[in-house]
C-alpha positions in Angstrom: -87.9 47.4 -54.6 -86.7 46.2 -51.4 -90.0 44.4 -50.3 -89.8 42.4 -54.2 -86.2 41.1 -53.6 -86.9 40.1 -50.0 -89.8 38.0 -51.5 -88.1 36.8 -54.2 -85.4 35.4 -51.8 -88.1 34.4 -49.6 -89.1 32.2 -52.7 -86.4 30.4 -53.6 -85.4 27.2 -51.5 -81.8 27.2 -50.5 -81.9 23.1 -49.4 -85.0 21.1 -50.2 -85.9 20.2 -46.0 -89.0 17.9 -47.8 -89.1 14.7 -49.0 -92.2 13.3 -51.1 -92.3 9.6 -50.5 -93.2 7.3 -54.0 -96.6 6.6 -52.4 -97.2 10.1 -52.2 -95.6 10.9 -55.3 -98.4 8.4 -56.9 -101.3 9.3 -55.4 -100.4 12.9 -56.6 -99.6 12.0 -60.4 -102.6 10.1 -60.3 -105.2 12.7 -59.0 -103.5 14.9 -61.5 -104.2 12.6 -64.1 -107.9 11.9 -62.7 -108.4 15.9 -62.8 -107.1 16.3 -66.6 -109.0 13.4 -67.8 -112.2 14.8 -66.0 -112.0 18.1 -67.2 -110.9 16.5 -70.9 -114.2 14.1 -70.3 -116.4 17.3 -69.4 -114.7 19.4 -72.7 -116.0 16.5 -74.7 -119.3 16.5 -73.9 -120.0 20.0 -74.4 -119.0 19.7 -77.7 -120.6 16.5 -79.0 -124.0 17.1 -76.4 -125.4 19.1 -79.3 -124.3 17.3 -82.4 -126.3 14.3 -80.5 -129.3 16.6 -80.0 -129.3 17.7 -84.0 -128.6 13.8 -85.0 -131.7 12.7 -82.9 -133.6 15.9 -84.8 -132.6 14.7 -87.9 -133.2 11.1 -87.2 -136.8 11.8 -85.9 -137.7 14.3 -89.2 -136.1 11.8 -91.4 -138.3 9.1 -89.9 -141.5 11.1 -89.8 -140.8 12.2 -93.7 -140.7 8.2 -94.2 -143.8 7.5 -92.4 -145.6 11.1 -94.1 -144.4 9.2 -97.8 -145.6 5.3 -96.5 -149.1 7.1 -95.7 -149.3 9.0 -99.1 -148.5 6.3 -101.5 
């Protein structure tokens, strides 16, 4: 119990001794935002990877079912 609260006080800051400059500040918000977006980006294409992959299926059977009906008429 002892060892938890000494950590605990340990944790919390009783004066902020730092100071994170605005061209820090930006580079940070903007590597955050690089991160999200990649990781949104790479969410994306694992979804719509296989709905290409089943149009081009369907694209190629739909134009071999036209070229199988050109032959036989």
């Amino acid at each position: 119990m002892k060892f938890i609260l000494i950590v605990l006080l340990a944790a919390v800051p009783l004066a902020a001794h730092a100071y994170v400059g605005p061209g820090a500040g930006l580079g940070m918000l903007a590597s955050l935002l690089a991160v999200v977006a990649a990781m949104l980006l790479s969410i994306v294409g694992l979804i719509l990877w296989p709905l290409r992959m089943l149009k081009k299926r369907w694209q190629a059977k739909s134009t071999a079912q036209g070229a199988r009906d050109r032959i036989d008429s």
